[in-house]
C-alpha positions as CSV (number, residue, x, y, z in Angstrom):
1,X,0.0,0.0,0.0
2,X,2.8,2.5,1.3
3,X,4.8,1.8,-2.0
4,X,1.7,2.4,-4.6
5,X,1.0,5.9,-2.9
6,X,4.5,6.6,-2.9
7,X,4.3,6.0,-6.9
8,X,1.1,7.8,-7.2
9,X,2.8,10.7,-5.6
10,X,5.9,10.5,-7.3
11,X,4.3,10.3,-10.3
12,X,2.2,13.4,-10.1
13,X,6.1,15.5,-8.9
14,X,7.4,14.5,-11.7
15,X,4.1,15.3,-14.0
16,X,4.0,18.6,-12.8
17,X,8.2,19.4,-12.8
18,X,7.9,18.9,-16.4
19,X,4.7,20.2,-17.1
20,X,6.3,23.8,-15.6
21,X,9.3,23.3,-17.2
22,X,8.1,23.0,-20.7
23,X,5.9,26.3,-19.9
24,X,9.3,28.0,-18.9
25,X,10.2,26.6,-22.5
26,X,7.1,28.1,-24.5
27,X,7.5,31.3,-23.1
28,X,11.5,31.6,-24.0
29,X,10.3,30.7,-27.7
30,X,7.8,32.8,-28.5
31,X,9.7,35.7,-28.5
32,X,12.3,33.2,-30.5
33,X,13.0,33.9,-34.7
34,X,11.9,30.6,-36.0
35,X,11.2,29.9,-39.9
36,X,7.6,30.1,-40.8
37,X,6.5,26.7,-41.0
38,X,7.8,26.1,-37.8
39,X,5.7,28.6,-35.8
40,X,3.3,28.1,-33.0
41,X,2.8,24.5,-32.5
42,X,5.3,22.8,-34.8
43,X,8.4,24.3,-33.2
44,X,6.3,22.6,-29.5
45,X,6.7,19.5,-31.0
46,X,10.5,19.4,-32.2
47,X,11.6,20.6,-29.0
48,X,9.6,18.0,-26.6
49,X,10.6,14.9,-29.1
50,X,14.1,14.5,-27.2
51,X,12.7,14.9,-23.9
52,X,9.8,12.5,-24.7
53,X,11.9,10.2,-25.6
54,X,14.1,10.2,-22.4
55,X,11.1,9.6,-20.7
56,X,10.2,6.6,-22.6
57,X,13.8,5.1,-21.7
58,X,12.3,4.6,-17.9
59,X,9.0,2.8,-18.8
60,X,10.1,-0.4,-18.7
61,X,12.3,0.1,-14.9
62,X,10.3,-1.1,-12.1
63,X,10.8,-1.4,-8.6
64,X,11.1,-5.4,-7.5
């Protein structure tokens, strides 16, 4: 029990880190010079692939 809300919680930390940090990212782009058909949400996208793809390096760890 004490180790699933410890996930649970852990999970939500983490969630909401990056969920501020990639608002701290948008805002120090929009004032950035990007090429046309990479403004808005395009230029979003390309710069949360890498990190995405960090994340999906832990999904298979668990805790046995």
């Amino acid at each position: 029990m004490e180790s699933c809300l410890l996930s649970i919680l852990g999970t939500v930390l983490v969630n909401n880190v990056v969920l501020v940090k990639f608002l701290g990212l948008r805002e120090r782009l929009s004032p950035a010079q990007v090429p046309g058909a990479f403004a808005g949400a395009p230029i979003g996208f390309v710069t949360a692939g890498p990190p995405a793809l960090a994340f999906m390096g832990f999904a298979d760890l668990t805790a046995d």
